[in-house]
Structure formats: structure tokens, C-alpha cells
N, C-alpha and C positions, 0 to 999 in steps of 0.2 A: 902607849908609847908616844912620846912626842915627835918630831921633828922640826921644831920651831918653823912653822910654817907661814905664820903670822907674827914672827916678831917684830916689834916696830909699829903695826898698824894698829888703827885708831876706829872705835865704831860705834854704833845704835845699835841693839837688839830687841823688838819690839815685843810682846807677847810672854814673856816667864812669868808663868803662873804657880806653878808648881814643878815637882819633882818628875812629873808625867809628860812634861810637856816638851815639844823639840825644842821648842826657844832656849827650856832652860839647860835642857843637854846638850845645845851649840853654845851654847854660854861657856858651862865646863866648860866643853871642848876647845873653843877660842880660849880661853886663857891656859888652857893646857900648851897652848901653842905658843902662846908669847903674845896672844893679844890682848888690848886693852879698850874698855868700852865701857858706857853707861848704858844702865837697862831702863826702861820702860812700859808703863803701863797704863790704862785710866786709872784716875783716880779710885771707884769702887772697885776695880781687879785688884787692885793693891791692898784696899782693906782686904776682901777674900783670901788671897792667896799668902803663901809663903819668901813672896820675893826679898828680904830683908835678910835672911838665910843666905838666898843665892849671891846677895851682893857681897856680904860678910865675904864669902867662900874665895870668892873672887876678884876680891880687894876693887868692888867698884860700887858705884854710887847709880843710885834711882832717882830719875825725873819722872813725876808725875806729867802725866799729858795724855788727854783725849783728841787721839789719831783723826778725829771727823772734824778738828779743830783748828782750823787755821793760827789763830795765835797761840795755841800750845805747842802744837809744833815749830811755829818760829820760837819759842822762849825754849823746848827743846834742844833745838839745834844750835843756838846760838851758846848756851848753858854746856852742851853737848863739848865744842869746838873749844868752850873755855877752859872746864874740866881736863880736858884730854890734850889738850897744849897745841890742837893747830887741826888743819883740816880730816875728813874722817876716811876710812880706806874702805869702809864696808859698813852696810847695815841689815838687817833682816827685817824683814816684813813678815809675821807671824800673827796674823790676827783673823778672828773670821765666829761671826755667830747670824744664828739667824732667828727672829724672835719668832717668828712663824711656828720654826721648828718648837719651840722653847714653849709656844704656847699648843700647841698639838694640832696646828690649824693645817690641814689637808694642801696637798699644792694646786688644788683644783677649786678651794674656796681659801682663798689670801685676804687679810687683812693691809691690806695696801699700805697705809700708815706704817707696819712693820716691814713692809718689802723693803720701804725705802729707807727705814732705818738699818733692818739690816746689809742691805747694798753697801751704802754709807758704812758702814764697819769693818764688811770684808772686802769692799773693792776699791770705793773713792775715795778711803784714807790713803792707798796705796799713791795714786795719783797727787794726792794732797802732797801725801809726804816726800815725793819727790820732787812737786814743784817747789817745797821752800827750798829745799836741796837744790835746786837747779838754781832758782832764782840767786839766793843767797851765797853760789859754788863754793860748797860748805864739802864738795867732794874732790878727793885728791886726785888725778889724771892713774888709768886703768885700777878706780879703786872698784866697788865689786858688789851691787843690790841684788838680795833675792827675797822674794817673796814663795810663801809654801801654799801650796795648791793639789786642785786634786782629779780623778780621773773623771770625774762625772761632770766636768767642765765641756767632756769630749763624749762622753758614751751615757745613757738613762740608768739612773738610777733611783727610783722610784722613791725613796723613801729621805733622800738626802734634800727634797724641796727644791725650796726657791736658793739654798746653796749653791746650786748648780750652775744654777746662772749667775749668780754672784764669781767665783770661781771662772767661768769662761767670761766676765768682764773684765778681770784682775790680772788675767793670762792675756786678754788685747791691751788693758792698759801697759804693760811690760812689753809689751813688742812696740807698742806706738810712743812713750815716751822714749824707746832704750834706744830706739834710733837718733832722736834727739842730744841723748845725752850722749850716746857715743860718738855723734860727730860733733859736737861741739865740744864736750868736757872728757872724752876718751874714757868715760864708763860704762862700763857693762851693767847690763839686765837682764836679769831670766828668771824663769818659773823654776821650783820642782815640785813636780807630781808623787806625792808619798803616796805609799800603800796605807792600807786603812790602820790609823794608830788608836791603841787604845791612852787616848789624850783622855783628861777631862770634858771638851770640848766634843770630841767624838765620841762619846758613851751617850750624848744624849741623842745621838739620832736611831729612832725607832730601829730593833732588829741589828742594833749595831755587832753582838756578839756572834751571832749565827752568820752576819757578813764578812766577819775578818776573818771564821772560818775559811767561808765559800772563800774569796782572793788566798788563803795561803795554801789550796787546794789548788785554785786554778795556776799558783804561780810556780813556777820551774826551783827558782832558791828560794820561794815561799815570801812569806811578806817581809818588808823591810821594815829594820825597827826606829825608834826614834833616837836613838845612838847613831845607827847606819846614814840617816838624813843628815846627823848631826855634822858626821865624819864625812858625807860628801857636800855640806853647806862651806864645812873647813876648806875644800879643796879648791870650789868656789870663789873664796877667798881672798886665797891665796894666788903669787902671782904665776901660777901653773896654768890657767886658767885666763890669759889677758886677754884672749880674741874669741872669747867664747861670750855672746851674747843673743837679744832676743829670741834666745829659745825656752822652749818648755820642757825641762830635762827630767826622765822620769825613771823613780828610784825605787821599785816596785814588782823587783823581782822578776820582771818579765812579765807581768800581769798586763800591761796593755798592749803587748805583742800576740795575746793565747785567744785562740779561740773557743776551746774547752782541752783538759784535760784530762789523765785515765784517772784518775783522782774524785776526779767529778762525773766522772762518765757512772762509773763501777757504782755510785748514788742509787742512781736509774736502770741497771740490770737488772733483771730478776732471779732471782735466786732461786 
């Protein structure tokens, strides 16, 4: 069901990789509502994935551009503002890998080389891409950043690596620029913390299936899906939502309110 909640507004959405992915379920979703937007990717996500599809779908156009890149992201933005006929009202920040993970390397023996590159992917693109935004005030007054993040920013999760900290840098860089931008450009920033999604992106961390288990056990309405993020990135958005910033808003069933549940308990009874 619609509600035009975004008609009129103008955006980036960074990360649609596939059908699996929230980027490309807020995509639907934004133009389910009346918005309009160009998607993005690096250059190799784009060979891999399906985004050509999603843009067809939704009558928008793809700019290539690698997020760790200063002048792609100016030729984004700028490309961005021109496509879509005038300043942007919203963009998403969807992106995050870790080579560490990718190459199986323990978070207790790091390839350093890859920390920092994947840092640079999931956290200082964020930053990046808000300073050309800033600098450039390529964003419309209470228009609307979020970036998607996750629990182990805040709480150990052994298997999720040097993510984790990438993740709790992404969630300070959103509190420390969103202050900036909201007093000077009257935009909002914030996190949200999803429940563990079966992303493409998220299948590749060790043990991922026996985890989304264990969270939709420990959580009260169980895990949230990547629809669910979708439909509260929409809300986000929109201008329901004007004074609501520097937070880390968390979409997860209640999972990082529990401390265990009989779900999890009843595991460990003996029978």
C-alpha cells in the first residue's frame, strides 16, 4: 500500500545489489511512494549484480561510482542533482564488506592492508559521502541520510570480525557529522541497526545461518526483514520524521533490548 510519502523527493541510494538486498527493497519501496532517485554502485558490484533490472523497474538511472572515492562521488552528486532536476531529499548509505572476512583471516590475526580497506568501504565512504554533500549543499533543508548498521557495533560478536568496528566507526561518524549538518543545512542523520538479514553480503559471515536462528529466538517479534528496514528507511524519509536525528535507531525486533529468552532458554534445559 502506498501512501505517497515521498512524493516530490529527490535521492541517492547506494548499495542494490540484488533482489536480496535492503538497498534494493528501499528502492522499491521509495518509488512505491512517489520517490525519485538514481542508484549506485562501484563499478565491479555492477558487473556482479542485477541492478539494471532494479533501475528498469523503477524508472531510474545508475551512476557508477566507488564510495572510497572522492571524485566519484563529486561526479555522482553532481550527475545526481542534474538527473533529478534540483537538490536531493534523501540518500542511503548501504554498503559495508570486509576483506578479512572474505578471506577467512581470524580477527585475532588481521591482514592490516585489508582492515583498512575494508574500513574505507563500510565506514569512511560514509563520511566521504557526506562531505561532498555538505560541501557541495547538494541537500535540500530537513532532507533525510541513513546509513544501515548493525548490532555488534555495540555488543561481541565473535564471528562478525573487524565489521564490528567498522560499524561502531559508521554509527560515530553519523552522530559527529549529523550534528553539523543539522545545524547548519537542517539535515538529519541516523543509523539503523537491522536484525541479521539474509543479504548476499551477510551469508558470507561464518555461522551466519545458525545466527539469524539464535536473534529470531532471542527476539520478542522475531527478526526483522529486509522489507521491514525498508518500510522504516521509507518513514525515515519522509517528513514524519524532521527532528529525529543523530540516533541509532534499531529495527530488530527487540533483540537488543533481551537479555535471553524462553526460546533460548528451553535450548539448554535438560530433558
Amino acid at each position: 500500500m502506498s501512501y505517497n510519502l515521498l512524493k516530490g523527493k529527490r535521492g541517492i541510494i547506494f548499495g542494490a545489489l540484488d533482489a536480496n538486498s535492503i538497498a534494493w527493497k528501499t528502492a522499491e519501496r521509495v518509488f512505491e511512494e512517489g520517490g525519485r532517485f538514481v542508484l549506485t554502485n562501484a563499478p565491479i558490484a555492477l558487473r556482479m549484480g542485477q541492478i539494471n533490472e532494479l533501475a528498469a523497474k523503477t524508472n531510474s538511472e545508475v551512476i557508477p561510482a566507488d564510495a572510497t572515492n572522492l571524485e566519484d562521488l563529486e561526479n555522482l552528486v553532481t550527475k545526481a542533482t542534474e538527473i533529478l532536476g534540483g537538490k536531493l531529499d534523501f540518500v542511503l548509505h548501504s554498503i559495508g564488506m570486509s576483506v578479512n572476512v572474505r578471506k577467512g583471516n581470524h580477527y585475532t590475526n588481521q591482514n592490516y592492508d585489508f582492515t583498512h580497506k575494508g574500513w574505507d568501504i563500510s565506514a569512511g565512504s560514509f563520511h566521504k559521502t557526506m562531505q561532498v554533500l555538505y560541501q557541495k549543499d547538494a541537500m535540500n533543508e530537513w532532507g533525510s541520510i541513513i546509513a544501515l548498521t548493525y548490532m555488534a557495533s555495540q555488543r561481541v560478536f565473535p564471528d562478525y570480525n573487524d565489521m564490528a568496528d567498522n560499524k561502531a566507526y559508521l554509527e560515530s561518524i553519523a552522530r559527529s557529522f549529523g550534528y553539523f549538518f543539522g545545524r547548519d543545512k537542517k539535515v538529519r542523520v541516523n543509523t539503523i541497526s537491522q536484525s541479521p538479514t539474509p543479504t548476499t553480503a551477510g551469508q558470507g559471515v561464518k555461522g551466519f545461518d545458525g545466527f539469524i536462528n539464535y536473534a529470531d529466538k532471542m527476539s520478542p517479534l522475531g527478526n526483522a526483514t529486509a522489507l521491514d528496514c525498508a518500510n522504516y528507511t521509507v518513514v525515515m524519509f519522509s517528513d514524519l520524521t524532521k527532528r529525529v536525528t543523530l540516533q541509532n535507531l534499531y529495527n530488530d525486533g527487540g533483540f537488543s533490548n533481551m537479555g535471553v529468552s524462553d526460546g533460548v532458554m528451553e535450548a539448554f534445559i535438560e530433558k
